[in-house]
N, CA, C and O atoms as CSV, one atom per row, in Angstrom:
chain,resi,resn,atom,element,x,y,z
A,1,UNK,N,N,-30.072,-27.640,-0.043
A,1,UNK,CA,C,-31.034,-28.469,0.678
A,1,UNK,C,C,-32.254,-28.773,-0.185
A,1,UNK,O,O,-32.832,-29.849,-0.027
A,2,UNK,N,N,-32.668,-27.920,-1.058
A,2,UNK,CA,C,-33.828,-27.825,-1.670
A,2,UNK,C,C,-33.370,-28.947,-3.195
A,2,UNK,O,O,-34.311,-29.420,-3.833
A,3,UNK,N,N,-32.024,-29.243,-3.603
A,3,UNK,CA,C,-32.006,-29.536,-4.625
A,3,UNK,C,C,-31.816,-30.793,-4.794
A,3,UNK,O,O,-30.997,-31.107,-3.930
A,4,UNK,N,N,-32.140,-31.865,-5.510
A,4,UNK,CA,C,-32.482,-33.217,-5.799
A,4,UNK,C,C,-30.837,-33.317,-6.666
A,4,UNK,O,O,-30.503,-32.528,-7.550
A,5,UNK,N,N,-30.046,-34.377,-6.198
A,5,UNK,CA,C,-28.714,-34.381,-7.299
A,5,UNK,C,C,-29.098,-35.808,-7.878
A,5,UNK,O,O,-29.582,-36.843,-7.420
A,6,UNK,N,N,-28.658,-35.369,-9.078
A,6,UNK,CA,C,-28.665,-36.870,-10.237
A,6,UNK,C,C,-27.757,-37.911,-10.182
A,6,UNK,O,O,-27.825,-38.971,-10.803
A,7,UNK,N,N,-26.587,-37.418,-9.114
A,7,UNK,CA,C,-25.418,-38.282,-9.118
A,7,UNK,C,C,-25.322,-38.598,-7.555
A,7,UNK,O,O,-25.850,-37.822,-6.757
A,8,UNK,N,N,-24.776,-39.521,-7.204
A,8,UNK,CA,C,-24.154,-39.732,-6.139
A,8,UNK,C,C,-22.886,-38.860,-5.584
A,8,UNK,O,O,-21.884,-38.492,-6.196
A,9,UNK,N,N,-23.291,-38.635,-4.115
A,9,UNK,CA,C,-21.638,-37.731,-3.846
A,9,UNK,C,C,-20.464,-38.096,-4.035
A,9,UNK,O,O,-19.805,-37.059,-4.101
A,10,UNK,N,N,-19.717,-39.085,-4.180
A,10,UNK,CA,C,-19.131,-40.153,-4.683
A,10,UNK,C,C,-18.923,-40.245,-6.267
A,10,UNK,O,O,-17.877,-40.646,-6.779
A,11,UNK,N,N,-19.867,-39.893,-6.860
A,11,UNK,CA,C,-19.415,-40.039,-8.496
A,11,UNK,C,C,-18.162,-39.054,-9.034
A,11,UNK,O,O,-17.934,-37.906,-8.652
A,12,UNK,N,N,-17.427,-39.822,-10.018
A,12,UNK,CA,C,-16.728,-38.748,-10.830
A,12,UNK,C,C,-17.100,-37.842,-11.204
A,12,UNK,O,O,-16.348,-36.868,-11.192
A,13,UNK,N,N,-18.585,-37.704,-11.774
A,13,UNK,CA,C,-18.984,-35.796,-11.962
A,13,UNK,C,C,-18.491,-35.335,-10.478
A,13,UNK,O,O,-17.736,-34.364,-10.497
A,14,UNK,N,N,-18.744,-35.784,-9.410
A,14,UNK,CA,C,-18.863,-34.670,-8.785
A,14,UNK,C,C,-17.352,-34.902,-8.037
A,14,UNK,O,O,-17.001,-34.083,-7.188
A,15,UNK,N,N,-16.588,-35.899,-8.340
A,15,UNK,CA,C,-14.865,-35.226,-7.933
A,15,UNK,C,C,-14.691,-34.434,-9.307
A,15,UNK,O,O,-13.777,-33.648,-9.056
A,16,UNK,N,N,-15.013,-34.268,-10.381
A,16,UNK,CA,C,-14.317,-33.454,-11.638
A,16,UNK,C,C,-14.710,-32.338,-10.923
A,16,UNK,O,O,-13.839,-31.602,-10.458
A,17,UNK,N,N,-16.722,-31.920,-10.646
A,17,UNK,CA,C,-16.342,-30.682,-10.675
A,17,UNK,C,C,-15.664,-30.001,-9.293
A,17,UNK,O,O,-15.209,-28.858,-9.269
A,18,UNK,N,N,-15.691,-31.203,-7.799
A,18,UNK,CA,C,-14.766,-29.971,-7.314
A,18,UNK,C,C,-13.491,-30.002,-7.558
A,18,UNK,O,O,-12.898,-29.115,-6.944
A,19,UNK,N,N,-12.720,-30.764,-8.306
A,19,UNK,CA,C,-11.324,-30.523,-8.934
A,19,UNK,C,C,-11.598,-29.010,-10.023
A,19,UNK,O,O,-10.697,-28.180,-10.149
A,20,UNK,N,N,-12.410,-28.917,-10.447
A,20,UNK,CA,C,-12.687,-27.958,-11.509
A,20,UNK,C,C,-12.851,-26.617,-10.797
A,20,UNK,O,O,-12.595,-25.541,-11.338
A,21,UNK,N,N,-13.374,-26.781,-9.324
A,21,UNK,CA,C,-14.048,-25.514,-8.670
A,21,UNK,C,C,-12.503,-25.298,-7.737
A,21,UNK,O,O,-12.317,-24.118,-7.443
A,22,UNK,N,N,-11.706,-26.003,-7.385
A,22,UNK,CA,C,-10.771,-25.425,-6.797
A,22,UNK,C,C,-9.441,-25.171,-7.731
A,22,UNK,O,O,-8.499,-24.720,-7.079
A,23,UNK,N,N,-9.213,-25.347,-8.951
A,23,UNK,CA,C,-8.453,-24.689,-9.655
A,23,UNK,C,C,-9.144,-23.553,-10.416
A,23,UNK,O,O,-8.542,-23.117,-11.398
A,24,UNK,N,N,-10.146,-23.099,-10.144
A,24,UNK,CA,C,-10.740,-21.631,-10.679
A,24,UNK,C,C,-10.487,-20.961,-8.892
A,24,UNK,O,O,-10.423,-19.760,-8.631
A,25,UNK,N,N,-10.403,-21.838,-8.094
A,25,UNK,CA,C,-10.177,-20.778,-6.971
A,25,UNK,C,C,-8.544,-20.547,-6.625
A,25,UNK,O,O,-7.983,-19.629,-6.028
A,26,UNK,N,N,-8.116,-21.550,-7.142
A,26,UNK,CA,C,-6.460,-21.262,-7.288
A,26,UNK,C,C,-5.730,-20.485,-8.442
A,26,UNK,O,O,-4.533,-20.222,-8.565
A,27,UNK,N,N,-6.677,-20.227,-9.158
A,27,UNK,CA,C,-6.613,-19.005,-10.755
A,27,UNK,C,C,-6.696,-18.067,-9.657
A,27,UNK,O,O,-5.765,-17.676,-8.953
A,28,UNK,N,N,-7.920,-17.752,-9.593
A,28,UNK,CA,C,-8.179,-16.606,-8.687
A,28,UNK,C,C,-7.476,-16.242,-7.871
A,28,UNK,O,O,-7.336,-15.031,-7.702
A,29,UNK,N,N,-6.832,-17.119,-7.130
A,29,UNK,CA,C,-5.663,-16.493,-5.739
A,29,UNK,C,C,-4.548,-16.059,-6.926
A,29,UNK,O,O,-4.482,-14.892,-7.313
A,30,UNK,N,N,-3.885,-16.868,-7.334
A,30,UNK,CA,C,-2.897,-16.605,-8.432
A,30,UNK,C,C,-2.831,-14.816,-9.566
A,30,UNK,O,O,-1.890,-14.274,-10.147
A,31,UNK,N,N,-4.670,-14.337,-9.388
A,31,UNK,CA,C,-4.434,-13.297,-9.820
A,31,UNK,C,C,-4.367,-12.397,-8.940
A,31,UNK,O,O,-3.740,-11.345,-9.068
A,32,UNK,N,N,-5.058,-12.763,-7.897
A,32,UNK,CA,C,-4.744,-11.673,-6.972
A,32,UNK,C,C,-3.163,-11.076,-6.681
A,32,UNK,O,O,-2.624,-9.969,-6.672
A,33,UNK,N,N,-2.739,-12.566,-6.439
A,33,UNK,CA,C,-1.000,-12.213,-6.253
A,33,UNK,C,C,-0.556,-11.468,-6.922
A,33,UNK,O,O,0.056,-10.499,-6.472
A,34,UNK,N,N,-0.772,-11.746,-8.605
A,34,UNK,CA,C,-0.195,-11.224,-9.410
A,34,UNK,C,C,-0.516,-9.610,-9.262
A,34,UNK,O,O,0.380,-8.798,-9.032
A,35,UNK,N,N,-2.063,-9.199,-9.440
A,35,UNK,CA,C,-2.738,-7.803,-8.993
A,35,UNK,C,C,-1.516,-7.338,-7.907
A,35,UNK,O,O,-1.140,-6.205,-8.210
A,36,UNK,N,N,-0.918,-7.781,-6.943
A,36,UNK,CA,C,-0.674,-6.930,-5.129
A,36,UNK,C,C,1.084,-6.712,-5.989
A,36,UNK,O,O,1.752,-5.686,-5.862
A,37,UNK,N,N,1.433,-7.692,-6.650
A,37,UNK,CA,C,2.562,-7.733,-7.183
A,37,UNK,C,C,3.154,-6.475,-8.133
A,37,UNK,O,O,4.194,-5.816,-8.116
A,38,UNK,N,N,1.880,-6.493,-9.014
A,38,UNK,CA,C,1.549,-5.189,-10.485
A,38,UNK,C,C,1.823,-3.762,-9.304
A,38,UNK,O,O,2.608,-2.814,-9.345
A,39,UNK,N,N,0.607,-4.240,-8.157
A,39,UNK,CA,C,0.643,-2.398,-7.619
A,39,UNK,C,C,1.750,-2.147,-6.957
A,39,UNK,O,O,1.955,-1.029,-6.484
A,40,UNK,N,N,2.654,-3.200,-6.828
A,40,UNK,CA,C,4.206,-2.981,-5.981
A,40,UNK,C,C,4.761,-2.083,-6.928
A,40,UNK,O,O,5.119,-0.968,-6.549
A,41,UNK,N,N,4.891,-2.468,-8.250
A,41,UNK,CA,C,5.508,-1.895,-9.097
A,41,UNK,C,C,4.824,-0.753,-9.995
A,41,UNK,O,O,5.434,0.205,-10.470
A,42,UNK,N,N,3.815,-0.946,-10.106
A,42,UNK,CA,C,2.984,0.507,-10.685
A,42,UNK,C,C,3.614,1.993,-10.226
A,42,UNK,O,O,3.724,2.387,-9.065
A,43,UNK,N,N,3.975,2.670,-11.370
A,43,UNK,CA,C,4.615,4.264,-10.810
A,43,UNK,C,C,3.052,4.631,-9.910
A,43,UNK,O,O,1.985,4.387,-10.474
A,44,UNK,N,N,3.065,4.977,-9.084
A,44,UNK,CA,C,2.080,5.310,-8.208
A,44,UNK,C,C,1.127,6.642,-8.860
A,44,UNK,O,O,-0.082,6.787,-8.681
A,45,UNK,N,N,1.848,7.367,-9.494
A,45,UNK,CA,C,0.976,8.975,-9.832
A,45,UNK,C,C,0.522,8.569,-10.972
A,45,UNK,O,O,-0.566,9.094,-11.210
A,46,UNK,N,N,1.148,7.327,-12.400
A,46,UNK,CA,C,0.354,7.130,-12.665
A,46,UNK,C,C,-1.000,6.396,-12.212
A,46,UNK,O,O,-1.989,6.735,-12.862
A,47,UNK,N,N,-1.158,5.660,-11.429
A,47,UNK,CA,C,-1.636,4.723,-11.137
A,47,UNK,C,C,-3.084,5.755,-10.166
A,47,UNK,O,O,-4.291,5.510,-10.161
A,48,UNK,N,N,-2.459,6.692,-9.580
A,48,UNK,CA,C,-3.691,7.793,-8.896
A,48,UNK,C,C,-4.388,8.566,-10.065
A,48,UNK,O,O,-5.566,8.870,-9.878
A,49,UNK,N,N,-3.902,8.858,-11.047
A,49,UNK,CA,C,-4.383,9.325,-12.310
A,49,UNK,C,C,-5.506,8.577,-12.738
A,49,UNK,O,O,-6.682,8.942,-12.712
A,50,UNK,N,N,-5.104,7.635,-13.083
A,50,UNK,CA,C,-6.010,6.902,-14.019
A,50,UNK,C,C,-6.682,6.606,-12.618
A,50,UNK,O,O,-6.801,7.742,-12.159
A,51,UNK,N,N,-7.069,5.940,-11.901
A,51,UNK,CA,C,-7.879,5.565,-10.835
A,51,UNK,C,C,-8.551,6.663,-10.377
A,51,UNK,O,O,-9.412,6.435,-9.527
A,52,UNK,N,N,-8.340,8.087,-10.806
A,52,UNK,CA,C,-9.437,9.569,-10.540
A,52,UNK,C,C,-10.498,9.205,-12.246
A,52,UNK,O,O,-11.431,9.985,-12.434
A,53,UNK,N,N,-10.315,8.280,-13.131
A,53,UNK,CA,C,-11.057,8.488,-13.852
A,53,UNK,C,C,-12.379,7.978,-13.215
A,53,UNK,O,O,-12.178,7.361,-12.169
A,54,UNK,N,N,-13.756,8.088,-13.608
A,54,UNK,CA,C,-15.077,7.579,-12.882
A,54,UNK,C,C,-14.772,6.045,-13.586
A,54,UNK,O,O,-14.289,5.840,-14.700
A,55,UNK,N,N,-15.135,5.213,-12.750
A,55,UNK,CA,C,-15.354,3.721,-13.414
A,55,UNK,C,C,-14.397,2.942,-13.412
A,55,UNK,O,O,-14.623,1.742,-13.255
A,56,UNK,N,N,-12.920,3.470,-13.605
A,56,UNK,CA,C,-11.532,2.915,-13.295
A,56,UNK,C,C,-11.494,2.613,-11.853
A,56,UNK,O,O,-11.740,3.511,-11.048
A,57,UNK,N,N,-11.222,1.496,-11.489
A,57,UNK,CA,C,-10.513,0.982,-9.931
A,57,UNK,C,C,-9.059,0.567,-10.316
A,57,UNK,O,O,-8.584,0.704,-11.444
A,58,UNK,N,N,-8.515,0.126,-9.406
A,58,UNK,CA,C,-7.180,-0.463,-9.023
A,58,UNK,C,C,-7.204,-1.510,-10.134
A,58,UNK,O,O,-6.218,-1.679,-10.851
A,59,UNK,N,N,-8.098,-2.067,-10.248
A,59,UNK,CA,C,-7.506,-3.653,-11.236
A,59,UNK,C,C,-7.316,-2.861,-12.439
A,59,UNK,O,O,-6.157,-2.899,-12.851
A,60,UNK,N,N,-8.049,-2.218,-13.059
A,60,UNK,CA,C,-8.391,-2.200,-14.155
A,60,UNK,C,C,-6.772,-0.829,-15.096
A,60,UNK,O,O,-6.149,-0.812,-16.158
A,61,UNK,N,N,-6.838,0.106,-13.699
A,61,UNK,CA,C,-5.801,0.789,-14.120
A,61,UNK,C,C,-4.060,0.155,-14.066
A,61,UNK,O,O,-3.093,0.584,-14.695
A,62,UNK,N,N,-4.125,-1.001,-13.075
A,62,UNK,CA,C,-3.107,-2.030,-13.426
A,62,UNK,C,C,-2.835,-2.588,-14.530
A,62,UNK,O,O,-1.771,-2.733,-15.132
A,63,UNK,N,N,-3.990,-2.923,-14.773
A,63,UNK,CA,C,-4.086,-3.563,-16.318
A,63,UNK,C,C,-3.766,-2.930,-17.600
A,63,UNK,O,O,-3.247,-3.503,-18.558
A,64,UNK,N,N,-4.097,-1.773,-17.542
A,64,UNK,CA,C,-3.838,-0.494,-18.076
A,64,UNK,C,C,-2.523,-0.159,-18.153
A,64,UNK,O,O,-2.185,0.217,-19.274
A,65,UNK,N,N,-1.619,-0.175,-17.271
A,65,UNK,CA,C,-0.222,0.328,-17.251
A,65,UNK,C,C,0.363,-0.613,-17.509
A,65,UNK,O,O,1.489,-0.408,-17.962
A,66,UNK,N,N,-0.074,-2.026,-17.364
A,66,UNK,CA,C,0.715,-3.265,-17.867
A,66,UNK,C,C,0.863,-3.433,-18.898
A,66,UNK,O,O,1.878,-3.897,-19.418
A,67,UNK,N,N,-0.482,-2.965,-19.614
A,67,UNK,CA,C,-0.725,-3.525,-21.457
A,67,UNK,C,C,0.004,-1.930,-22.155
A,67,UNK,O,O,0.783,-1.925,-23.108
A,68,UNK,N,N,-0.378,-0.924,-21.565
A,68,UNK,CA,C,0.620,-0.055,-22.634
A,68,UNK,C,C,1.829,0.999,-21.960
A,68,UNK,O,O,2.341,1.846,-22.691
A,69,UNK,N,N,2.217,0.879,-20.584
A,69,UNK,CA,C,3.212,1.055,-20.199
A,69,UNK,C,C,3.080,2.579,-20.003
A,69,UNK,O,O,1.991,3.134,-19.860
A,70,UNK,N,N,4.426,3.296,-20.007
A,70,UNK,CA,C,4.385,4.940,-20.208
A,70,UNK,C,C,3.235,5.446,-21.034
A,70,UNK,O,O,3.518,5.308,-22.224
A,71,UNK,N,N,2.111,5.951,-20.869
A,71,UNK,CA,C,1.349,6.331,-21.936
A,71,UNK,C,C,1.778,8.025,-22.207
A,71,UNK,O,O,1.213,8.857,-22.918
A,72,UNK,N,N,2.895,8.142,-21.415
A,72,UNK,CA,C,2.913,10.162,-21.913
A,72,UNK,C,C,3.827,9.547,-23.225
A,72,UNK,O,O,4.106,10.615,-23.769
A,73,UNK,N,N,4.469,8.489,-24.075
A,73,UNK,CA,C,5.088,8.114,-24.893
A,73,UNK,C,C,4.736,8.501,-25.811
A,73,UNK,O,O,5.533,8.845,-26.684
A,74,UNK,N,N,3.432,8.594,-25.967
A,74,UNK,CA,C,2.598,8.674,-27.363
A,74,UNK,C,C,2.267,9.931,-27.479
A,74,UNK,O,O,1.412,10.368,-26.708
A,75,UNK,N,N,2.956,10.929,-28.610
A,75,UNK,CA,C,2.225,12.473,-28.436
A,75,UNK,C,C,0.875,12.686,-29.140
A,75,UNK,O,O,0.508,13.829,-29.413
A,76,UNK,N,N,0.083,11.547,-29.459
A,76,UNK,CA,C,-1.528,11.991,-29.696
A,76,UNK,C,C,-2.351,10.846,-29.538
A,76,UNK,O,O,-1.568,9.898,-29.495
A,77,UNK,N,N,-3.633,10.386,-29.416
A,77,UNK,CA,C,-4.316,9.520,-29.531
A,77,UNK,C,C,-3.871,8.297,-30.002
A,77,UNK,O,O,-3.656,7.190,-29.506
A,78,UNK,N,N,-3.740,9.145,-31.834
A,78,UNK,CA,C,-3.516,8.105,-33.108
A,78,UNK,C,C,-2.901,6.962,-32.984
A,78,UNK,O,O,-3.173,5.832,-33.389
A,79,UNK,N,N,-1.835,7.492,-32.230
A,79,UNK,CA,C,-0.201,6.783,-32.079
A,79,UNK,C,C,-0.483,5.575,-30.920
A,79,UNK,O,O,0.179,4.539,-30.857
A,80,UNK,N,N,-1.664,5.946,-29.970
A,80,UNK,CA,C,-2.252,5.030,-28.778
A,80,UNK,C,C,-2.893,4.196,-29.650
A,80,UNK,O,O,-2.368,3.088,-29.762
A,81,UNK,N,N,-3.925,4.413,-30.334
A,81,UNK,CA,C,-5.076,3.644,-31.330
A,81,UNK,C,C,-4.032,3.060,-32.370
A,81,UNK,O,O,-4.693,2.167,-32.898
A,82,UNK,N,N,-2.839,3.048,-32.942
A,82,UNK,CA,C,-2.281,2.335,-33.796
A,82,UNK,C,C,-1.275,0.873,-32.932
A,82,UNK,O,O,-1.095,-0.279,-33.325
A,83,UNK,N,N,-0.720,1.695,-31.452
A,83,UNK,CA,C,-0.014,1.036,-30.436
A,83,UNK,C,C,-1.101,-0.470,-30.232
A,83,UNK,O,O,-0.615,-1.579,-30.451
A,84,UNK,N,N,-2.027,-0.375,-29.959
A,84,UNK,CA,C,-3.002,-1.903,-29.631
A,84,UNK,C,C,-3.801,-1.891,-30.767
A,84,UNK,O,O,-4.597,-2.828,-30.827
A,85,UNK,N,N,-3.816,-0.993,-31.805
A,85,UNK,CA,C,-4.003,-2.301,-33.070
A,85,UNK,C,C,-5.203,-1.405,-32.850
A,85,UNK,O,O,-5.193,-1.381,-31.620
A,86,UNK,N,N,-6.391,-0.535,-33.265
A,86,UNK,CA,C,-7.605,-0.106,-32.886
A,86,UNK,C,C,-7.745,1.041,-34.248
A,86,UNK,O,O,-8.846,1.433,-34.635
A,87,UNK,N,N,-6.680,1.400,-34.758
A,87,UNK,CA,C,-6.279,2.100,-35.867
A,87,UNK,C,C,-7.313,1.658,-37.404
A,87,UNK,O,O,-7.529,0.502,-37.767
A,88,UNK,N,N,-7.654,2.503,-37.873
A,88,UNK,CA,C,-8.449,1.589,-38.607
A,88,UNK,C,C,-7.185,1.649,-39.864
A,88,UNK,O,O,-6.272,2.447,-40.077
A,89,UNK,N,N,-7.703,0.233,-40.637
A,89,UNK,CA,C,-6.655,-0.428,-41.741
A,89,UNK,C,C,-7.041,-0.102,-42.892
A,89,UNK,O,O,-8.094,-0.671,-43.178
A,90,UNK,N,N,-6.637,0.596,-43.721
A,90,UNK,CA,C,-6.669,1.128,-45.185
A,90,UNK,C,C,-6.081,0.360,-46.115
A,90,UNK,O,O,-4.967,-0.160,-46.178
A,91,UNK,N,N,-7.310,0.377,-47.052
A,91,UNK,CA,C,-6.434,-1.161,-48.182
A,91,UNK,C,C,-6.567,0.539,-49.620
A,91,UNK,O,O,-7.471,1.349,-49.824
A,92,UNK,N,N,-5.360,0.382,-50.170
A,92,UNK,CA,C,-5.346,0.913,-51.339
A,92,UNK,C,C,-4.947,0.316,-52.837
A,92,UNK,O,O,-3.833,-0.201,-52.910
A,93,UNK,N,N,-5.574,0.338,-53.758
A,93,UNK,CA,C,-5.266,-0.350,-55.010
A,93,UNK,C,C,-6.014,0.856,-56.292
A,93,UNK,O,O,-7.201,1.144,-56.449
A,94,UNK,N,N,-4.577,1.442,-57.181
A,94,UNK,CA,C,-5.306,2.106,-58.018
A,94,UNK,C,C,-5.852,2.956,-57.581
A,94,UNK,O,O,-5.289,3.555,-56.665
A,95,UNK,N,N,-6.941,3.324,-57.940
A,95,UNK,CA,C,-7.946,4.815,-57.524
A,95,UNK,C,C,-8.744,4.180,-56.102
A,95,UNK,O,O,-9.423,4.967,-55.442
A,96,UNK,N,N,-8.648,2.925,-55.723
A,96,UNK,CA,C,-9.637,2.656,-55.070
A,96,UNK,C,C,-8.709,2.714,-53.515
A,96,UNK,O,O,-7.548,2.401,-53.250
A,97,UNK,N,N,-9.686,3.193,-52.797
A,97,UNK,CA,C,-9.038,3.578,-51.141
A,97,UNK,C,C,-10.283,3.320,-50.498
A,97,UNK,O,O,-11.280,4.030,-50.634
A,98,UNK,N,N,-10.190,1.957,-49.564
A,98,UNK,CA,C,-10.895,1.813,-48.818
A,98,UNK,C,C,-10.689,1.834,-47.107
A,98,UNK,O,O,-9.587,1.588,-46.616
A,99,UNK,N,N,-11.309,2.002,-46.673
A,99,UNK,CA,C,-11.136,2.166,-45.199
A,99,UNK,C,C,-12.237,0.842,-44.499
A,99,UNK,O,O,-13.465,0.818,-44.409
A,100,UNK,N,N,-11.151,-0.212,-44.066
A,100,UNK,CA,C,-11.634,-1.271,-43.826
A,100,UNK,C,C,-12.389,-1.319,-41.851
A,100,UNK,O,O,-12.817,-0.369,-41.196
A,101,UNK,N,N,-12.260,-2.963,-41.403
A,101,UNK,CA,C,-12.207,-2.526,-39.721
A,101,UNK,C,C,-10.837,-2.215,-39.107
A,101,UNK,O,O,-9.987,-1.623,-39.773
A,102,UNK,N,N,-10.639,-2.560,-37.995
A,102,UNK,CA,C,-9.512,-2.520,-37.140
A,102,UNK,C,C,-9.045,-3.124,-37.462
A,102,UNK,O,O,-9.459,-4.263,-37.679
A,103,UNK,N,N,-7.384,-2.536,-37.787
A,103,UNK,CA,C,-5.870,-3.169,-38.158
A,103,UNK,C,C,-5.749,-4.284,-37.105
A,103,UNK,O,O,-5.479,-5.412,-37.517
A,104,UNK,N,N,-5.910,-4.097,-35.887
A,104,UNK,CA,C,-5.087,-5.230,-34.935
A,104,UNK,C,C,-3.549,-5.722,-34.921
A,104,UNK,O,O,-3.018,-6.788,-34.614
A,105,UNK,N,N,-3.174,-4.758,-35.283
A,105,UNK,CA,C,-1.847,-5.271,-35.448
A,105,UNK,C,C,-0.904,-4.742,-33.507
A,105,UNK,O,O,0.286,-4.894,-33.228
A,106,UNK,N,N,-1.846,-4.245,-32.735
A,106,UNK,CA,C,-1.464,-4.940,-31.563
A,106,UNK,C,C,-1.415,-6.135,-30.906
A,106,UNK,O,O,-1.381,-7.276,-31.365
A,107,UNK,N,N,-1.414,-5.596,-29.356
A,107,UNK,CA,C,-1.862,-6.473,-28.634
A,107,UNK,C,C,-3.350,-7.147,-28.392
A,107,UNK,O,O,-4.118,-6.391,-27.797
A,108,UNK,N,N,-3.854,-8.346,-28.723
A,108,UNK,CA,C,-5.167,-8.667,-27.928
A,108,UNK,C,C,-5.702,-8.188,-26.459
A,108,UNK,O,O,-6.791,-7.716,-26.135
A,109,UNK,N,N,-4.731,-8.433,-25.821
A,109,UNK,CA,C,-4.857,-7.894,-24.746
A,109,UNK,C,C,-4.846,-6.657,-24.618
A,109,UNK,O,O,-5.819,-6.260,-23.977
A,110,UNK,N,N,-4.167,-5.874,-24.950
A,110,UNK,CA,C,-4.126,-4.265,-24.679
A,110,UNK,C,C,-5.923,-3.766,-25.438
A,110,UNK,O,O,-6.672,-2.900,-24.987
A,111,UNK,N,N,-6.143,-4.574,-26.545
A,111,UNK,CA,C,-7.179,-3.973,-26.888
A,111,UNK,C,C,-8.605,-4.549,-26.154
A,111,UNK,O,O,-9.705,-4.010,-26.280
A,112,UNK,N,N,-8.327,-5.738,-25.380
A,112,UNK,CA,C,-9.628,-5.831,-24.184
A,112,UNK,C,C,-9.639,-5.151,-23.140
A,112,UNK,O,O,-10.676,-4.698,-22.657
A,113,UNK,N,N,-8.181,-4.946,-22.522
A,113,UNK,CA,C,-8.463,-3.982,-21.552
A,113,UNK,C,C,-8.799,-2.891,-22.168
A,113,UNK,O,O,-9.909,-2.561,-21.753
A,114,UNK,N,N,-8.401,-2.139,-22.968
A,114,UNK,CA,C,-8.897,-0.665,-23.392
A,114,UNK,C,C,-10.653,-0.619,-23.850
A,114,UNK,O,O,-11.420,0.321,-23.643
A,115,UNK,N,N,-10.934,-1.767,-24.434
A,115,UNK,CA,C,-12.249,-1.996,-24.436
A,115,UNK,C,C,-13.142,-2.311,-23.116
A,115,UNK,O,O,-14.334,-2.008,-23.171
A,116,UNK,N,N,-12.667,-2.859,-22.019
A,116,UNK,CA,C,-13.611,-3.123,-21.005
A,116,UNK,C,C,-13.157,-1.742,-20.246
A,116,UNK,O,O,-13.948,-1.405,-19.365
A,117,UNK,N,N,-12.122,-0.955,-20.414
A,117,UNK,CA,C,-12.165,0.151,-19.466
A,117,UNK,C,C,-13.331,1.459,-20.080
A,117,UNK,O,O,-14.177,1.968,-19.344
A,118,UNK,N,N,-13.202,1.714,-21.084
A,118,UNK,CA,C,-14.538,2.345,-21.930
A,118,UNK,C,C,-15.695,1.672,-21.233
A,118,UNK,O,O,-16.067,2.377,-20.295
A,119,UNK,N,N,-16.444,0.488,-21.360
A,119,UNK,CA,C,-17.320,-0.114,-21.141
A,119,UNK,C,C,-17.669,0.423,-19.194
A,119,UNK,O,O,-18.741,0.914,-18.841
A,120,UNK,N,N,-16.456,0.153,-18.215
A,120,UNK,CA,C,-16.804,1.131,-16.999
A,120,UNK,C,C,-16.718,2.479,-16.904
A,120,UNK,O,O,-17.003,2.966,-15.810
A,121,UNK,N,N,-16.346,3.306,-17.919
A,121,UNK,CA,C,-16.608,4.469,-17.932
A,121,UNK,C,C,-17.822,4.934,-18.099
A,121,UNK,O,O,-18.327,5.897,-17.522
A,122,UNK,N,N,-18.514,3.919,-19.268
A,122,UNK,CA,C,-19.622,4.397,-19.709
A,122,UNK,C,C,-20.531,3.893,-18.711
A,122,UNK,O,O,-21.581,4.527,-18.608
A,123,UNK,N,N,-20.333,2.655,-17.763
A,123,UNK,CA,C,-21.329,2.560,-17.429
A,123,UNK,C,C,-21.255,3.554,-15.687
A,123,UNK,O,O,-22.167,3.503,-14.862
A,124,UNK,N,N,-20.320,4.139,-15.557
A,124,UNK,CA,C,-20.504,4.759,-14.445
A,124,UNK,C,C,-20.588,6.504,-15.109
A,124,UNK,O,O,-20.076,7.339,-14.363
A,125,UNK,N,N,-21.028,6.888,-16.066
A,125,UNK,CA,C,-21.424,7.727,-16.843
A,125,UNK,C,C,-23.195,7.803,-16.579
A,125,UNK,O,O,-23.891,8.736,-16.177
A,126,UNK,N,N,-23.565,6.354,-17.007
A,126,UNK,CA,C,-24.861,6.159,-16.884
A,126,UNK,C,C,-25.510,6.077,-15.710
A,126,UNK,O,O,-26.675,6.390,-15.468
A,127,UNK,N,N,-24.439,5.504,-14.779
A,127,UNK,CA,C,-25.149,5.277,-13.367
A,127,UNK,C,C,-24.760,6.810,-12.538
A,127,UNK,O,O,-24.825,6.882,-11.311
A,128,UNK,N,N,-24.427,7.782,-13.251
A,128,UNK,CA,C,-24.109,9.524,-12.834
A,128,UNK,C,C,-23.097,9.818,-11.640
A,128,UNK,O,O,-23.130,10.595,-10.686
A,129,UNK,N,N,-22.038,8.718,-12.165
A,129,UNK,CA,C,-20.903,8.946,-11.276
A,129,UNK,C,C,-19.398,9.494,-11.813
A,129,UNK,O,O,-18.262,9.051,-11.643
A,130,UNK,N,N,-19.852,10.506,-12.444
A,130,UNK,CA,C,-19.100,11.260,-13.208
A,130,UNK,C,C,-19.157,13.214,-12.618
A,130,UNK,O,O,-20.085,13.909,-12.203
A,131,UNK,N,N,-18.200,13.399,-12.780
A,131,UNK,CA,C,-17.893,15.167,-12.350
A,131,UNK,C,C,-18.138,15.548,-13.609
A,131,UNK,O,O,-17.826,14.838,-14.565
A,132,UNK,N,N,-18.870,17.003,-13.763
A,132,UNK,CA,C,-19.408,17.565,-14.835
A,132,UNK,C,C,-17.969,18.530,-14.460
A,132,UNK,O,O,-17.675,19.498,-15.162
C-alpha cells in the first residue's frame, strides 16, 4: 500500500516477475516432494542418529544420507574427507612435497551439504544448544 510502482500492473515486468515468483514456488513444492519421498526411504536409525546431532533437522540429515549413503562404509574420517573430495591434494616433484587446497575429486554436492551441516552445528554450538 505504501509503495509507488514504476510500472503498470499490466506491464511485462510485472507478468515476468509473477511467472518468475510461481516457478520458485513450484521449485519449492517440487522439493518438498522430493524431501517426504527421501524420508520414505531413509533407513530410519540412521536418519534418528544424525537428527540427535544439535543443529541437524530432517532436511539436512536427508541430504546427508543422500550425498554419502552408508556412512559406517568408511572405517575412518580420512576415507569420508577423500569420499567428497575435502582430502587435501599433494603435488610431489623431486625433493619438493607440497600440500596444496582441497582435492575435490568428489561430489560438489556432498561437499556443500557437509559444509552447511558444520555451519548448523556451529551455529547451534553458539546459540548453546548443545549437550556437554
Amino acid at each position: 500500500k505504501l509503495a509507488c510502482p514504476a510500472v503498470k500492473k499490466s506491464s511485462a515486468h510485472i507478468r515476468g516477475l509473477e511467472m518468475a515468483i510461481n516457478n520458485i514456488l513450484s521449485a519449492e513444492e517440487t522439493c518438498q516432494t522430493a524431501l517426504k519421498e527421501m524420508a520414505k526411504l531413509a533407513p530410519k536409525r540412521d536418519l534418528e542418529i544424525l537428527k540427535s546431532i544439535p543443529g541437524i533437522a530432517e532436511n539436512t540429515a536427508l541430504r546427508i544420507i543422500s550425498e554419502l549413503g552408508d556412512i559406517r562404509r568408511f572405517n575412518n574420517p580420512n576415507q569420508l574427507n577423500a569420499f567428497v573430495g575435502v582430502d587435501p591434494q599433494v603435488y610431489e616433484s623431486g625433493n619438493l612435497t607440497a600440500h596444496l587446497s582441497i582435492s575435490k575429486r568428489g561430489t560438489a554436492i556432498g561437499r556443500k551439504v557437509l559444509y552447511l551441516a558444520i555451519n548448523q552445528i556451529q551455529s547451534a554450538k553458539k546459540a548453546g544448544n548443545l549437550c556437554h
